[in-house]
Backbone bond lengths (Angstrom), bond angles and torsions (degrees), N, CA, C in turn:
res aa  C-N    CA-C-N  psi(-1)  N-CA   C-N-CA  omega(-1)  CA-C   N-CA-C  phi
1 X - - - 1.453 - - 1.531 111.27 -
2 X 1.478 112.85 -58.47 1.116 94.90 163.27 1.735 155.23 -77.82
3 X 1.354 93.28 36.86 1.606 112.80 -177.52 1.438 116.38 -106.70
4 X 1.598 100.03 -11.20 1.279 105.13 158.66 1.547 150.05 -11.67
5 X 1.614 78.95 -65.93 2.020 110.70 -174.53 1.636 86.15 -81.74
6 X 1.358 143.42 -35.22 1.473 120.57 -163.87 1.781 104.66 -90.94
7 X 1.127 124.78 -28.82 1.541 139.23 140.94 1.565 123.87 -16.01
8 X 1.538 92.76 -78.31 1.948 104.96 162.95 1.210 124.28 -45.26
9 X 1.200 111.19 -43.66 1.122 121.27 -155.39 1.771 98.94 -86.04
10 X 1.295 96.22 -45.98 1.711 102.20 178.47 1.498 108.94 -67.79
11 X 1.518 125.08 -37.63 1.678 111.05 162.15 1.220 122.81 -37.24
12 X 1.436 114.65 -77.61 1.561 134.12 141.45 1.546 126.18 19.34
13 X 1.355 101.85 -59.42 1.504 127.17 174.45 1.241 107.57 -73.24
14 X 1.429 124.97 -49.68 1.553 123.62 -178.84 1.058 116.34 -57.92
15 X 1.719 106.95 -49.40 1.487 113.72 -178.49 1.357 114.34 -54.42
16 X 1.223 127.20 -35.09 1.588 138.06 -179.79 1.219 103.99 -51.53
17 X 1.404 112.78 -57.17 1.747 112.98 -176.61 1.173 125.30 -75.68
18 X 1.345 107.36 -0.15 2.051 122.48 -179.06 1.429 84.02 -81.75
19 X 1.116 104.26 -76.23 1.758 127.26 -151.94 1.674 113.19 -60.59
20 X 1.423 118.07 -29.14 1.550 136.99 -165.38 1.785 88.76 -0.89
21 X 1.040 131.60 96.83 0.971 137.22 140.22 1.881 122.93 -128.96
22 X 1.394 121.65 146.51 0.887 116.75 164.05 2.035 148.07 -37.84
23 X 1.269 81.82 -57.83 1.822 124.20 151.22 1.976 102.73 -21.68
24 X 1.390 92.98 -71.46 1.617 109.81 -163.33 1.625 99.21 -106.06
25 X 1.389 114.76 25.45 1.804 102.35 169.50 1.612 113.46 -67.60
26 X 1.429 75.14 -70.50 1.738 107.11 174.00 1.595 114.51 -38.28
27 X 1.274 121.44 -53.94 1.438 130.74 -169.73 1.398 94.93 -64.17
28 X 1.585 129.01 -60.61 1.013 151.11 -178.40 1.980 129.68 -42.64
29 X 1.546 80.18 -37.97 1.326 98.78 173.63 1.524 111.35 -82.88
30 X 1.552 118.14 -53.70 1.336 93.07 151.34 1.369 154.49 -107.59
31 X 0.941 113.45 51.26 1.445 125.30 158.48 1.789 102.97 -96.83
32 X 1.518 106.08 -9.36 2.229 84.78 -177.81 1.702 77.49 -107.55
33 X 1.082 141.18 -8.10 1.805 132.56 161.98 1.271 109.46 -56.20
34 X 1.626 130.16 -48.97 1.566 147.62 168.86 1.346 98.80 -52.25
35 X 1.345 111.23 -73.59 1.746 123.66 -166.01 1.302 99.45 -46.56
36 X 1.433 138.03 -35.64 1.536 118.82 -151.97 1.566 92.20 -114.30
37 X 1.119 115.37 -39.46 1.832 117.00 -160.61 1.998 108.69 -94.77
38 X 1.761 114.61 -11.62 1.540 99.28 168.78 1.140 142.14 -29.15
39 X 1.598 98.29 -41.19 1.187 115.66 -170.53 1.771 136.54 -93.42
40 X 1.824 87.05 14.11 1.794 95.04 -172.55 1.593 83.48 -93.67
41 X 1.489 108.11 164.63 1.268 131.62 -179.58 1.776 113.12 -127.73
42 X 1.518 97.20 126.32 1.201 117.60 -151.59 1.858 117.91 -38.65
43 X 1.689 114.00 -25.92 1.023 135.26 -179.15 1.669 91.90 -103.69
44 X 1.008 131.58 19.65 1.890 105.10 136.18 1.812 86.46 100.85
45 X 1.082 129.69 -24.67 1.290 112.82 -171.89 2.367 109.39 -74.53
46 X 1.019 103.05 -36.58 1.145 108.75 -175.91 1.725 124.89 -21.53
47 X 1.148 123.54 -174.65 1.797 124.79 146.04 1.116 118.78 -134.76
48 X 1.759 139.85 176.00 1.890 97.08 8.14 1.279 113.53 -84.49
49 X 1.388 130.32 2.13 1.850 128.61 -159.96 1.414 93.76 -126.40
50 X 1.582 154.14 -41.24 1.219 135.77 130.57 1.972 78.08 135.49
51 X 1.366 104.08 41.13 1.935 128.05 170.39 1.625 87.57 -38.54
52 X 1.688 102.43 162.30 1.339 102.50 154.58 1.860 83.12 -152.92
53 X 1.526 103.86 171.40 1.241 124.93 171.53 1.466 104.40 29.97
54 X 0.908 133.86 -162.85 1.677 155.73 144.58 1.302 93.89 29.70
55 X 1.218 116.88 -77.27 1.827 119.96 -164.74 1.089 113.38 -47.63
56 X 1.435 130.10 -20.86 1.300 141.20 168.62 1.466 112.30 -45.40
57 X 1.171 134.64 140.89 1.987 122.91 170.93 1.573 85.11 -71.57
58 X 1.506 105.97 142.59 1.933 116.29 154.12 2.013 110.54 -46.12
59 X 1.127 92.20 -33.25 1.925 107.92 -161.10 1.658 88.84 -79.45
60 X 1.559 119.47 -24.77 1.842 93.11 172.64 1.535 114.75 -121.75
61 X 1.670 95.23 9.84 1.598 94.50 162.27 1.767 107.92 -81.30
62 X 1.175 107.53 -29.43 1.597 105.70 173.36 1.503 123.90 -77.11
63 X 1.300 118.96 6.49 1.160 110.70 -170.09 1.748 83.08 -131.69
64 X 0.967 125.75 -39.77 1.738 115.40 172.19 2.142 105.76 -45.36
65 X 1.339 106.77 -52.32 1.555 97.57 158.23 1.772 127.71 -45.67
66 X 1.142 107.31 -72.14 1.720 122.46 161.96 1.606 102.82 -27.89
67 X 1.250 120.62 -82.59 1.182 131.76 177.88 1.490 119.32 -32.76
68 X 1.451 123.22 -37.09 1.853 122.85 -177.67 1.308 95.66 -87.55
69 X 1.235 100.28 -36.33 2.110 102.59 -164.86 1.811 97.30 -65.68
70 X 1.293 121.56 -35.36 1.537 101.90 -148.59 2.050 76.72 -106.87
71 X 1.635 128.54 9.97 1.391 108.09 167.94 1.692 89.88 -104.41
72 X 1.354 125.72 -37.63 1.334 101.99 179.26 1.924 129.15 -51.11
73 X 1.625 79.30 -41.56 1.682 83.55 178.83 1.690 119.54 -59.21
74 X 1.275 109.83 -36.26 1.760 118.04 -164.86 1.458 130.56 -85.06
75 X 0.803 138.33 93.85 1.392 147.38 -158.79 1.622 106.70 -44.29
76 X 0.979 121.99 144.20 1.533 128.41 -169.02 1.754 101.65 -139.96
77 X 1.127 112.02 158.33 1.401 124.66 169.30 1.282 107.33 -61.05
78 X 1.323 137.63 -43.52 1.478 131.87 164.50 1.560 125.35 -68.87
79 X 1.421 120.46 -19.26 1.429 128.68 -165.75 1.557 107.81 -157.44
80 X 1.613 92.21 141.41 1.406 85.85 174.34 1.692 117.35 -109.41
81 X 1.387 109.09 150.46 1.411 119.52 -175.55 1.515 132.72 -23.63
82 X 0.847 139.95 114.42 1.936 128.06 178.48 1.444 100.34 -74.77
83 X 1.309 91.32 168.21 1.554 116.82 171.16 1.595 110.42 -79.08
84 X 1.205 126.22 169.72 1.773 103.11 -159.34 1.424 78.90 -108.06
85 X 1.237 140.13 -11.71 1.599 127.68 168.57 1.909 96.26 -70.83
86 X 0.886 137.04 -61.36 1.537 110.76 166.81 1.376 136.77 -68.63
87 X 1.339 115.57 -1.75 1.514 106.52 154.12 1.690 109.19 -83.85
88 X 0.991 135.66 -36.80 1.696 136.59 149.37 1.025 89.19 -25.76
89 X 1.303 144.44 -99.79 1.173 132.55 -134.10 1.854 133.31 -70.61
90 X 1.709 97.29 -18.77 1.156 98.55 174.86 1.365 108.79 -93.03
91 X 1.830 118.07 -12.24 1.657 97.79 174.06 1.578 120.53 -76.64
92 X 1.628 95.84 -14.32 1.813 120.08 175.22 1.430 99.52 -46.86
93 X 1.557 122.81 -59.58 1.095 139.98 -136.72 1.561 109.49 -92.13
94 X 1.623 96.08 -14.00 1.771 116.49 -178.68 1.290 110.43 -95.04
95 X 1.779 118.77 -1.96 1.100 115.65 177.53 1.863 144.12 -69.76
96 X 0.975 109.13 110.67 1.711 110.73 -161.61 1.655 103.61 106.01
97 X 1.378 122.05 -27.19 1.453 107.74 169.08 1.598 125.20 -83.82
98 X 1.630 99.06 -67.25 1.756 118.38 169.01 1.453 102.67 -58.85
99 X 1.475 101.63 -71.89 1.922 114.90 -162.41 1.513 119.60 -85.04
100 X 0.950 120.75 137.84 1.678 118.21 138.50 0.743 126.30 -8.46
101 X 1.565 152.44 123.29 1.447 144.48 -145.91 1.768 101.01 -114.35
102 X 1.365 115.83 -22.85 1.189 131.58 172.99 2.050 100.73 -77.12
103 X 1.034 109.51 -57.02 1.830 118.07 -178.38 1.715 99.11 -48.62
104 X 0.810 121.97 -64.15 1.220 152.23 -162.43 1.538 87.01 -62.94
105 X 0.910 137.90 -63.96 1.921 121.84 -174.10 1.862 79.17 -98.31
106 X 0.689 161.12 73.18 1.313 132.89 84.23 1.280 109.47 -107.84
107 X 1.654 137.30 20.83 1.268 131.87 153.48 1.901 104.81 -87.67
108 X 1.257 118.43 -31.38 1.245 124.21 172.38 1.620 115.81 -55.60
109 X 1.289 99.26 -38.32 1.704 115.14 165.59 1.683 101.51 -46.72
110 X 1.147 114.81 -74.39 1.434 116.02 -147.46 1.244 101.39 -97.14
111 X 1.214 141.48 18.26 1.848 135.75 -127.07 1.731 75.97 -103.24
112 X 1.284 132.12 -3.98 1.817 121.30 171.10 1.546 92.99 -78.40
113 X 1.110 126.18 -63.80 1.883 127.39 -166.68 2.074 100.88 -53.34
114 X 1.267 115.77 -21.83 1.535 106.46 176.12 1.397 90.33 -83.43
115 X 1.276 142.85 -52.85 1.349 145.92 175.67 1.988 99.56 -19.78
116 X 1.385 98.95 -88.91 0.990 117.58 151.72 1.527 129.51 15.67
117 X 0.952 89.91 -108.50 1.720 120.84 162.21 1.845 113.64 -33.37
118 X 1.320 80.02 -57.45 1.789 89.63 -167.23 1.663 101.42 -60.40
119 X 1.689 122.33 -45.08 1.561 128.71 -177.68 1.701 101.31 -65.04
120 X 1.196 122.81 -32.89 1.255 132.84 178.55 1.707 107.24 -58.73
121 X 1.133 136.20 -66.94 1.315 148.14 -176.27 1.412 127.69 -84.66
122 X 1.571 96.89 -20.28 1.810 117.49 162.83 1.859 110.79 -11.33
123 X 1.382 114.06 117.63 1.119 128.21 170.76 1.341 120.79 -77.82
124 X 1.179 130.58 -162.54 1.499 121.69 156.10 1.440 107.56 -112.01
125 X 1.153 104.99 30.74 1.374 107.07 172.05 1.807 110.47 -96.90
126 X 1.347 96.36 -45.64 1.638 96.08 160.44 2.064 116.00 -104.57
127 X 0.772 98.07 63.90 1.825 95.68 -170.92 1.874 81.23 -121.89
């Protein structure tokens, strides 16, 4: 499981050298910054390099939020879905450890538009 982020990130890389275009550097570059770094946690415990604060890219501290909110919310063959007032609360509760402490209140800001969004695009995986 956790070989994931070094995986992505290594697609990522290939694709860079298929594509070498200008156009898709940038885009390219971060999405394997996302792909490899989602998964560090803001206090240093995370993987695959064990980032903390700052060293983290901004582009996979925002998507390590994105990323718990839309697995807490979604029902899985192993687990079933939360209510998005308890996934709020446990990314609340991840704040300064998992998340960005700054990401994290401006996801608290908007955490109705993920509401939102998420009933909007609803799979039948969480229906």
């Amino acid at each position: 499981m956790k070989q994931h982020t070094i995986l992505g990130r290594n697609a990522i890389a290939s694709a860079e050298k298929i594509i070498a275009s200008q156009d898709s550097g940038d885009f390219l570059a971060l999405a394997k910054a996302i792909a490899y770094s989602h998964q560090e946690w803001w206090d240093g415990s995370g993987y695959p390099e064990g980032l903390s604060g700052d060293d983290i890219p901004l582009s996979a501290r925002l998507m390590a939020v994105v990323d718990v909110y839309d697995a807490l919310i979604s029902r899985r063959i192993y687990k079933a879905a939360l209510p998005h007032n308890e996934a709020v609360e446990i990314i609340r509760q991840k704040r300064g450890s998992h998340f960005d402490p700054d990401i994290v209140d401006a996801f608290l800001a908007v955490s109705e538009e993920f509401l939102q969004i998420s009933q909007t695009f609803a799979d039948s995986l969480t229906e």
